[in-house]
C-alpha positions in Angstrom: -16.7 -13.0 -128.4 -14.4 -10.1 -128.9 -11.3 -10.2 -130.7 -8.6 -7.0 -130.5 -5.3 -7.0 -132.5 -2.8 -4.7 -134.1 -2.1 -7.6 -136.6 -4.3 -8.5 -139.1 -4.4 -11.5 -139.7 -4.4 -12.4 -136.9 -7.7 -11.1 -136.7 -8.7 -11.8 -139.6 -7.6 -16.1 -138.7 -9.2 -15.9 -135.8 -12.8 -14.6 -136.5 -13.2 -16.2 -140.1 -11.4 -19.7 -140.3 -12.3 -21.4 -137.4 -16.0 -22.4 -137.6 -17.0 -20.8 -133.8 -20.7 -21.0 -134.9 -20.3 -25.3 -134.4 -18.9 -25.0 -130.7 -21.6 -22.4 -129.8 -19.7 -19.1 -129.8 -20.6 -15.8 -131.9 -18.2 -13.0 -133.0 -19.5 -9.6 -132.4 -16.8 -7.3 -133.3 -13.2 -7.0 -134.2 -10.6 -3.8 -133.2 -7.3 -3.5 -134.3 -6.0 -1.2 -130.8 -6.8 -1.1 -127.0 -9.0 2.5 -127.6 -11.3 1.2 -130.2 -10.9 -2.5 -128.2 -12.7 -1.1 -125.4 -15.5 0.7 -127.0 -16.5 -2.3 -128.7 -16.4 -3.8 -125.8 -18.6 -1.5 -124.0 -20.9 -1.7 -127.3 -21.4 -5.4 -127.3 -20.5 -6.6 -123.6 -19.1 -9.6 -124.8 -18.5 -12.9 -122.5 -15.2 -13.5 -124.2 -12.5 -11.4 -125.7 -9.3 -12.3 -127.4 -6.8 -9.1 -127.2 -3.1 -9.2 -127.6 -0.8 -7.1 -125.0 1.2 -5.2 -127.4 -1.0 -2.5 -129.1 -1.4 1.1 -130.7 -2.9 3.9 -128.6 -3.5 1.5 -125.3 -1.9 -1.7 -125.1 -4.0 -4.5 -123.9 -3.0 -4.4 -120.5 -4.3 -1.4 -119.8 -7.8 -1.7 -122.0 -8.0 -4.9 -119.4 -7.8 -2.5 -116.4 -11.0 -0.3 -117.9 -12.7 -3.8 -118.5 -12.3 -5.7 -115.2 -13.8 -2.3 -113.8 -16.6 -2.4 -115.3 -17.6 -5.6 -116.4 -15.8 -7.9 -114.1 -17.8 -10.9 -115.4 -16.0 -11.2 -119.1 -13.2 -13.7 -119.6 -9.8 -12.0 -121.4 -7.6 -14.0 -122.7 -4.2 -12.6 -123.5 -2.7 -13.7 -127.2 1.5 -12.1 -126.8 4.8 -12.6 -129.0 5.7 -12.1 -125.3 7.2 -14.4 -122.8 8.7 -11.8 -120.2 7.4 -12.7 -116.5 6.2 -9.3 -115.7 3.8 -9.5 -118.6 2.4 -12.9 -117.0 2.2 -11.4 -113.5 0.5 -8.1 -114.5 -2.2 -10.5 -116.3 -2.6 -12.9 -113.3 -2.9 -9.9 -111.1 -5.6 -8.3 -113.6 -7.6 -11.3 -113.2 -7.0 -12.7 -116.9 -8.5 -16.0 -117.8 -5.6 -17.5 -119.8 -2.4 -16.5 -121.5 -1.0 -18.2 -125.0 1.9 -16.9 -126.3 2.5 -16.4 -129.8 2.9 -18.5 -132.1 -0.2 -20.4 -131.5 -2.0 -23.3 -133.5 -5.9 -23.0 -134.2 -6.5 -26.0 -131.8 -5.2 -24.2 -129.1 -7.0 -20.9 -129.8 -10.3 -23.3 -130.0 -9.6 -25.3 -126.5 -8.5 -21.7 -124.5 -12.0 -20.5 -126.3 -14.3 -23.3 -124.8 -12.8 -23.9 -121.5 -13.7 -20.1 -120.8 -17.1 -20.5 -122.3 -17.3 -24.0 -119.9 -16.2 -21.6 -116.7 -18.5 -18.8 -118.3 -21.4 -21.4 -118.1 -20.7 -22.7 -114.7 -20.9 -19.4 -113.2 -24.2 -18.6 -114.9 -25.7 -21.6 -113.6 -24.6 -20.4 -110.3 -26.1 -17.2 -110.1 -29.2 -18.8 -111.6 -29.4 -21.1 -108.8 -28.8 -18.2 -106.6 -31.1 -16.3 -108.3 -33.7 -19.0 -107.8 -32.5 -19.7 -103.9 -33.6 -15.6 -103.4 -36.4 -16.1 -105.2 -37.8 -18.9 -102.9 -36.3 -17.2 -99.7 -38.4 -14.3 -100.5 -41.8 -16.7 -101.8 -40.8 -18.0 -98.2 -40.8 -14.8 -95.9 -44.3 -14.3 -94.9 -43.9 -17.8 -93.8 -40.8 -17.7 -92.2 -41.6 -14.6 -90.1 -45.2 -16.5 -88.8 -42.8 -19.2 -88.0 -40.3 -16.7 -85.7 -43.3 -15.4 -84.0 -44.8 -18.8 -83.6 -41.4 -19.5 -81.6 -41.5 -16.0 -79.8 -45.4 -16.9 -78.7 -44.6 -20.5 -77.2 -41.0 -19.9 -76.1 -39.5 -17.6 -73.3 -35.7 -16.3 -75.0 -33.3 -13.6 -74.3 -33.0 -10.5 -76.3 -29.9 -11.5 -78.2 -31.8 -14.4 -79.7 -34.6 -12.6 -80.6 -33.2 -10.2 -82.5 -31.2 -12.4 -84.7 -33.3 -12.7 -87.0 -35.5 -9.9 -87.0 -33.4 -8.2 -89.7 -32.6 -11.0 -91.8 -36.8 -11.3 -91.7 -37.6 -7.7 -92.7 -39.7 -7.3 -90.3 -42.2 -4.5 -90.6 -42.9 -3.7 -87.1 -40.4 -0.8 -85.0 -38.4 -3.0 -82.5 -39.9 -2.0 -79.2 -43.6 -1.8 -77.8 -45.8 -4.8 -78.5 -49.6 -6.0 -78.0 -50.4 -9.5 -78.6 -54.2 -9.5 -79.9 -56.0 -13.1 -80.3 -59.0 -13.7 -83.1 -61.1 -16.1 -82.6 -64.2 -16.7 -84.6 -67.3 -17.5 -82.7 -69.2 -21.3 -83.0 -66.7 -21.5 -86.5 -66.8 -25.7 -86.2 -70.7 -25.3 -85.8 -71.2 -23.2 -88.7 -68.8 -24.4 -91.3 -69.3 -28.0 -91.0 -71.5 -28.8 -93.8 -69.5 -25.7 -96.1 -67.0 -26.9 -99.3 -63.4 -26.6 -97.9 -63.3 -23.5 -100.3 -66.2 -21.3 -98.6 -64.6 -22.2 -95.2 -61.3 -21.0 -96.5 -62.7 -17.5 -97.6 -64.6 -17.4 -94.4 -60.9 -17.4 -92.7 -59.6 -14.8 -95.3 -62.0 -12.6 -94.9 -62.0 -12.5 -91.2 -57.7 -12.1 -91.4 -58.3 -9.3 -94.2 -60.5 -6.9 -91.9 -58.0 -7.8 -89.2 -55.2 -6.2 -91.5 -57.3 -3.9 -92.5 -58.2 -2.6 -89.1 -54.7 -2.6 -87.8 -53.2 -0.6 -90.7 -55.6 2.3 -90.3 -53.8 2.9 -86.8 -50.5 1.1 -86.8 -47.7 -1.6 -87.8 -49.2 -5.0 -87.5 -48.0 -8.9 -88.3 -51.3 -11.0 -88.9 -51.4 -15.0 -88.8 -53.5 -17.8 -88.6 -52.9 -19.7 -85.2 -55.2 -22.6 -85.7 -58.1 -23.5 -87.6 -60.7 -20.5 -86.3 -58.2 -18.1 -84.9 -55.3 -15.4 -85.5 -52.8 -13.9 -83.3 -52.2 -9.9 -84.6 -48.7 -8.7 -83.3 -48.6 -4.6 -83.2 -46.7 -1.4 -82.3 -49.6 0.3 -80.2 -49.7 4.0 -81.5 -50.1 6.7 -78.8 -53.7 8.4 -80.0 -55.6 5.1 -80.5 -55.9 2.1 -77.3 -55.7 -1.5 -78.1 -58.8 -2.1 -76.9 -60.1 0.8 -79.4 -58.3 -1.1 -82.5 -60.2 -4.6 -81.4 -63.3 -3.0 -80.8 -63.3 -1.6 -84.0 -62.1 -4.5 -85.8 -65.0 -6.8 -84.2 -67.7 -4.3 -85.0 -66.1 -4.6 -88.7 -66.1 -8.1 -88.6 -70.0 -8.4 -87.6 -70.7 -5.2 -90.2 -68.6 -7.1 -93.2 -69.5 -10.8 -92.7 -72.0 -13.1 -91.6 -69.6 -14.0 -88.4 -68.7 -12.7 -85.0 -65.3 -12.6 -83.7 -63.8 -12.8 -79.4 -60.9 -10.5 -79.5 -58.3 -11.5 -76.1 -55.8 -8.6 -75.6 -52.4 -9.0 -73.9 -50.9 -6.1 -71.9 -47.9 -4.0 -73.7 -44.6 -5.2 -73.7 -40.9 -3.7 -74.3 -38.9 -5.7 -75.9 -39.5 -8.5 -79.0 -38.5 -11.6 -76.1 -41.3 -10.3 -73.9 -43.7 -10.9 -76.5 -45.0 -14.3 -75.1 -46.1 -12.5 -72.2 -48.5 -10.4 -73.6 -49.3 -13.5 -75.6 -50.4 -15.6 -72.5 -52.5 -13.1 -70.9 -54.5 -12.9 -74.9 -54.9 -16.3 -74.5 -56.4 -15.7 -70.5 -58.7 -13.2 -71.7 -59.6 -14.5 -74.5 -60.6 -17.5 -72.8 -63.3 -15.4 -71.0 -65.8 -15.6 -73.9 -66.6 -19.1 -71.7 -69.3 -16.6 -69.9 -70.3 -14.4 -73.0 -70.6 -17.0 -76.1 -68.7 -14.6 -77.7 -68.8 -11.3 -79.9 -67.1 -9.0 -77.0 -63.0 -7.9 -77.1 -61.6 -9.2 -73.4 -58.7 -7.2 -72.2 -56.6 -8.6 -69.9 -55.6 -5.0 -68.6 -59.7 -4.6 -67.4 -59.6 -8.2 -66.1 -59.4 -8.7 -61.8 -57.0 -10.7 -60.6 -58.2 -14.3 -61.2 -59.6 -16.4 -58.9 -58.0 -19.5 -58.7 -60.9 -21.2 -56.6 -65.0 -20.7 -57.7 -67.5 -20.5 -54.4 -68.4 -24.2 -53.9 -72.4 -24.8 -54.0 -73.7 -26.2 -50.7 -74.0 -29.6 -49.2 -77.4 -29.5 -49.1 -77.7 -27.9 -52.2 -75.9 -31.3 -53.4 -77.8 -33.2 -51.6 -81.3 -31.6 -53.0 -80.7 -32.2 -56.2 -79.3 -36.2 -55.9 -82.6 -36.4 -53.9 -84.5 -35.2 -57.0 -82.3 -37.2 -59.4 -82.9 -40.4 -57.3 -86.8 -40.2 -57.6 -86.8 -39.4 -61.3 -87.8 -35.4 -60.8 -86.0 -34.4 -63.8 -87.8 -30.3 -64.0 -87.1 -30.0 -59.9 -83.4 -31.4 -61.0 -83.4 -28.4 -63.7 -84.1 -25.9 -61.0 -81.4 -26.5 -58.6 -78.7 -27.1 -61.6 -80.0 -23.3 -62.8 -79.3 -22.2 -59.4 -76.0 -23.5 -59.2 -74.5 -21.6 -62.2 -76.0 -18.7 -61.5 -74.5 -18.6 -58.2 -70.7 -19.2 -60.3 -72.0 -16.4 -62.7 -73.0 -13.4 -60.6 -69.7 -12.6 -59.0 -68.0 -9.0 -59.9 -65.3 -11.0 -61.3 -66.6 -14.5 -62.2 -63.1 -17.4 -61.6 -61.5 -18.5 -64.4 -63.5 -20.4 -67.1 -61.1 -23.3 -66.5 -62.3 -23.4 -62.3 -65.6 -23.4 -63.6 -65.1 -26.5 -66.2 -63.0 -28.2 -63.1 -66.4 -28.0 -61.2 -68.8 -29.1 -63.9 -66.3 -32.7 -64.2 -67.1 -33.2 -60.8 -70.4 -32.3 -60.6 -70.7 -34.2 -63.9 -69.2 -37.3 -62.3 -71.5 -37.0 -59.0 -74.5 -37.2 -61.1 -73.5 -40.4 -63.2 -72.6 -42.4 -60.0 -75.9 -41.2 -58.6 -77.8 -42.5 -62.0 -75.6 -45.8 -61.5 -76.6 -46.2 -58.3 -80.2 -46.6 -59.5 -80.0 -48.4 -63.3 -78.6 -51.3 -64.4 -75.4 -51.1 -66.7 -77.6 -51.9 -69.9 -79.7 -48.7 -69.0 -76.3 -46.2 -68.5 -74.6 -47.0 -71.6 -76.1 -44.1 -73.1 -75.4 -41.8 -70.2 -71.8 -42.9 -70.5 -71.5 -41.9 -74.2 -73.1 -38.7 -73.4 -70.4 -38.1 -70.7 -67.5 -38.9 -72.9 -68.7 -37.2 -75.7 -69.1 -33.4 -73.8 -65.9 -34.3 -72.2 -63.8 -34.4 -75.2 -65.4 -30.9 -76.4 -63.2 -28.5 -74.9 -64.7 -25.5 -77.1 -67.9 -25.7 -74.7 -69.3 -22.2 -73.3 -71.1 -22.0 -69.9 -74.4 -22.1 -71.5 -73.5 -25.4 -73.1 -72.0 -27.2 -70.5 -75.3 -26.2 -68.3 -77.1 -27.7 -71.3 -75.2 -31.0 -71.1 -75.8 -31.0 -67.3 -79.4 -30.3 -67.9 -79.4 -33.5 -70.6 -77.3 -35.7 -68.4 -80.4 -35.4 -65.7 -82.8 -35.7 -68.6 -81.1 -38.9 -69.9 -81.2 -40.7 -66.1 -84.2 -38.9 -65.0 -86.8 -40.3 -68.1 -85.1 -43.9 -67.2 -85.7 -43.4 -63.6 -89.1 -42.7 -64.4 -89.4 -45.5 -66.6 -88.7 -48.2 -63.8 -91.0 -46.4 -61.4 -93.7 -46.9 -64.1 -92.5 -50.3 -64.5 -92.8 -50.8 -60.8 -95.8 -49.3 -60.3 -97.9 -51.5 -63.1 -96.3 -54.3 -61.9 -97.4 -54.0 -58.2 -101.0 -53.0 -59.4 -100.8 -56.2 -61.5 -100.2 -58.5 -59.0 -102.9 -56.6 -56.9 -105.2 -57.2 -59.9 -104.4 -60.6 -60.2 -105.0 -61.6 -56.5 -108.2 -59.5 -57.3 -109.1 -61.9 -59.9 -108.1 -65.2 -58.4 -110.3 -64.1 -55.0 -112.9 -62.1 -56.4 -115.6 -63.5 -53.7 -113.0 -62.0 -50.8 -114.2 -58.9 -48.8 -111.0 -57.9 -48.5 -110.5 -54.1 -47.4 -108.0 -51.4 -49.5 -105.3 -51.8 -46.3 -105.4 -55.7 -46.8 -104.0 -55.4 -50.7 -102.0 -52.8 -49.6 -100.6 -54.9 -47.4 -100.1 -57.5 -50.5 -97.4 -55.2 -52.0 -95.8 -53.9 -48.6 -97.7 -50.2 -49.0 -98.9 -48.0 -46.9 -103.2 -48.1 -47.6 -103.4 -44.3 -48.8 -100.4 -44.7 -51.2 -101.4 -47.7 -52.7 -104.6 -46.4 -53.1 -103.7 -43.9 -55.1 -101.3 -45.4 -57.2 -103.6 -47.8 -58.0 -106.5 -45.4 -59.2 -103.1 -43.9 -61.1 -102.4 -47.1 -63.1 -106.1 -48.3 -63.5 -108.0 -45.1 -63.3 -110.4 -46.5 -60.7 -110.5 -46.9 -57.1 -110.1 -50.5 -55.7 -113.7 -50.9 -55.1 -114.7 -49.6 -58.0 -112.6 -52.4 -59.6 -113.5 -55.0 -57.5 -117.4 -54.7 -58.0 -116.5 -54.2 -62.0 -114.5 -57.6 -61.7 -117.5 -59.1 -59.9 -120.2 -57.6 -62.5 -117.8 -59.3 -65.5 -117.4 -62.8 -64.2 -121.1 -62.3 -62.8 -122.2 -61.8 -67.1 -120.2 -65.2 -67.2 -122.2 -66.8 -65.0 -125.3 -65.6 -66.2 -124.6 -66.3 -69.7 -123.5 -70.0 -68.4 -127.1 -70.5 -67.1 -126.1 -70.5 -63.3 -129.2 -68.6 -61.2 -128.5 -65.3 -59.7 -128.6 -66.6 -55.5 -125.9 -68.9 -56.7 -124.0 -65.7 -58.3 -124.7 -63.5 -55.8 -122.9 -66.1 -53.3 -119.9 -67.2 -55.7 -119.1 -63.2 -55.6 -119.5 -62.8 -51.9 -122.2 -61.2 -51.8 -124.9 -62.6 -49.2 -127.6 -60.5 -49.9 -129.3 -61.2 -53.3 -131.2 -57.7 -53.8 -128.1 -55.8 -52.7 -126.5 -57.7 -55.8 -129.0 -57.1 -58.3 -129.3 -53.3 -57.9 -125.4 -53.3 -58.3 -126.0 -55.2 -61.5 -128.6 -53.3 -62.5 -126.2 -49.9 -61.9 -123.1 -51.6 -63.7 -125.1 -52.8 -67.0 -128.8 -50.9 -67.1 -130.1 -54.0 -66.8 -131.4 -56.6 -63.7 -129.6 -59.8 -63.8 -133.0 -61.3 -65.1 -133.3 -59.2 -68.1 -129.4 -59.4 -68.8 -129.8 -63.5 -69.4 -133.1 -63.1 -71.1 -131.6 -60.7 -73.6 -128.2 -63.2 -74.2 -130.5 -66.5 -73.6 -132.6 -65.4 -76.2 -129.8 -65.1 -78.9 
């Protein structure tokens, strides 16, 4: 605090017997005329000055002029022997804090004092929390301009609303001419799924930093992260270097700089800031072209054919081929005509629109699991079922992967399929066997078991050699020769045998003995009898 008077002891009262160091105030300097007044107060820039109105050299109405001017901020308080209105009104007008008229007590000199230092301290706490509110708005900006573009991206608007903000923002980009260019890195859940959330996160810096990078070597550019693996680039495209330049020289950095590869989708240009979701929804059209690719490859949507709304359906027979395979288990002929089905989607000039092609695997998808349902029982499809619901709620998936879940949806229904026939098949040579067994005397001709089990005599025939690994007579006459070392063994004589096993000639029995063991039925029970 300041005090300037032309009387002295008034000063000289002020500063030294009041004890301002208790209530928080400091005097920095005294004056004794307006001229000298103001210097000191350009000097020490006080927060408070005392100055009386009637002065030597400059009176204190004028000294107050030169103040407010330049430091607006200090409180005056006029001290004046003066009661005249005009006095009062020129200090209003001048901005003055207070007015006490002379003679004044201590007290009031003291409560005058710290109700200005109270306003004094209000208004710093003000502009601190102004100071503070900037502080944050600008700590804020980057992510209140991702948040604009966010809007601008998802949201048709009209010019006017648009450009509200884009001052207010700072933006860095000129106001007209725009390209919308999408990031996305390739197979990022695949490869970052067992990484520390901190190594993922530099993954994604690293990729956004070479996208900066790249941009600012040719033009203006506003980079954010749009979702967990990707980044939408907003740029002025300058008139020596293409878009589709810029991305392919950003995902060539990207594969030279890290262990990743990047898809790059590029809108058309736009005009105007409201047009920018345009060239945002063709990005996201090409982009989504990296279905074919796997990825590693910049899609412009400028290059890109008018979409086809509706893929070349495969043929009925074609269908009907591979339900055929499916139905008898033939998993590698399935594989063959589910290979020639993509292909036939891929090798357009202009392959349809990843999402056609997805709408076609469903179906094809859902064909196949009623055709496996047809044929298992609900125990035996559970896992086909999980299988289905699982590659359904990827939506990530590439061609090459959903042709791999295809491929493993056959696998899964084809190795059960294959299972039952087996199943089948050893139970219809069982019960062959056990007739077999139970009538081993019977003559009975390969067409009359076949005819046990409702088969044709050829197929049975070889589906039993399949199971057994030995034709039927071959089995029969071992069957005979077993229950024939029974016999023998038992002590029964070998016409008797011969008979029980249906075989009416004796010698024609013993030289099949003979064949099946090295030995004649003779020498077989000495050799046992013996023992």
């Amino acid at each position: 605090m300041c005090v300037i008077d032309d009387i002295k002891t008034v000063v000289h009262g002020i500063s030294n017997q009041i004890d301002w160091d208790s209530y928080g105030i400091r005097i920095v300097g005294t004056a004794n005329n307006g001229e000298k007044g103001f210097e000191l107060i350009q000097e020490t820039e006080p927060h408070i000055v005392l100055t009386d109105i009637r002065m030597p050299k400059k009176n204190g109405l004028e000294m107050m002029k030169q103040v407010v001017e330049k430091f607006p901020r200090i409180k005056i308080v006029f001290l004046s022997g003066y009661t005249e209105f005009e006095y009062a009104q020129e200090a209003v007008q001048l901005s003055a804090f207070d007015y006490i008229v002379k003679p004044f007590t201590p007290q009031k000199i003291i409560d005058v004092v710290l109700k200005a230092k109270k306003a004094i301290e209000e208004e710093m706490g003000e502009t601190q929390r102004y100071s503070e509110m900037e502080r944050k708005l600008r700590e804020s900006l980057p992510y209140l301009r991702q948040e604009y573009f966010q809007l601008l991206l998802q949201f048709r608007t009209t010019p006017e609303q648009a450009a509200k903000r884009w001052d207010f923002l700072n933006i860095g980009l000129e106001r007209e001419r725009f390209v919308v260019m999408l990031t996305e890195i390739d197979q990022f859940r695949e490869q970052t799924e067992a990484l520390p959330v901190q190594e993922v996160e530099l993954i994604r810096f690293t990729v956004q930093n070479i996208l900066e990078e790249s941009l600012r070597k040719h033009t203006r550019g506003f980079v954010f992260r749009d979702n967990t693996n990707r980044f939408v680039a907003i740029f002025n495209p300058p008139a020596s270097t293409s878009a589709e330049t810029i991305s392919e020289q950003f995902r060539e950095n990207v594969e030279k700089y890290s262990r990743y590869t990047v898809s790059v989708g590029l809108g058309e240009e736009v005009q105007a800031v409201h047009q920018i979701s345009h060239s945002y929804s063709q990005s996201l059209a090409a982009l989504s072209y990296n279905f074919y690719t796997g990825g590693n490859t910049v899609y412009s949507y400028r290059n890109m054919s008018p979409v086809h709304q509706t893929a070349p359906r495969y043929s009925p027979e074609k269908e009907k081929e591979l339900f055929y395979f499916l139905r008898s288990g033939n998993m590698y002929k399935a594989y063959e005509v589910i290979d020639e089905l993509f292909e036939t989607t891929v090798t357009l000039p202009m392959p349809p629109a990843p999402e056609v092609v997805k709408g076609i695997y469903d179906e094809l998808a859902f064909l196949i699991n009623r055709v496996f349902s047809e044929k298992l029982t609900g125990e035996e499809m559970e896992g086909i079922k999980r299988h289905l619901l699982y590659s359904k709620n990827l939506s990530s998936h590439k061609l090459k992967e959903l042709q791999g879940n295809i491929k493993e949806l056959c696998r899964m229904g084809c190795e059960l399929i294959q299972k039952r026939h087996v199943e089948d098949t050893n139970r219809v040579v069982e019960q062959v066997i056990e007739h077999i067994r139970r009538n081993v005397a019977s003559n009975m001709t390969v067409n009359d078991y076949a005819k046990l089990v409702f088969l044709s005599g050829s197929y049975f025939a070889n589906l039993f050699k399949k199971v057994t690994g030995m034709t039927v007579v071959q089995f029969v006459t071992t069957e005979r020769m077993e229950q024939a070392k029974t016999m023998l063994v038992e002590g029964k004589q070998v016409q008797e045998i011969a008979q029980t096993l249906g075989y009416e000639d004796r010698p024609h029995f013993s030289e099949l003995f003979k064949k099946h063991t090295s030995m004649t039925p003779s020498e077989f029970k000495q050799q046992y009898m013996n023992h």
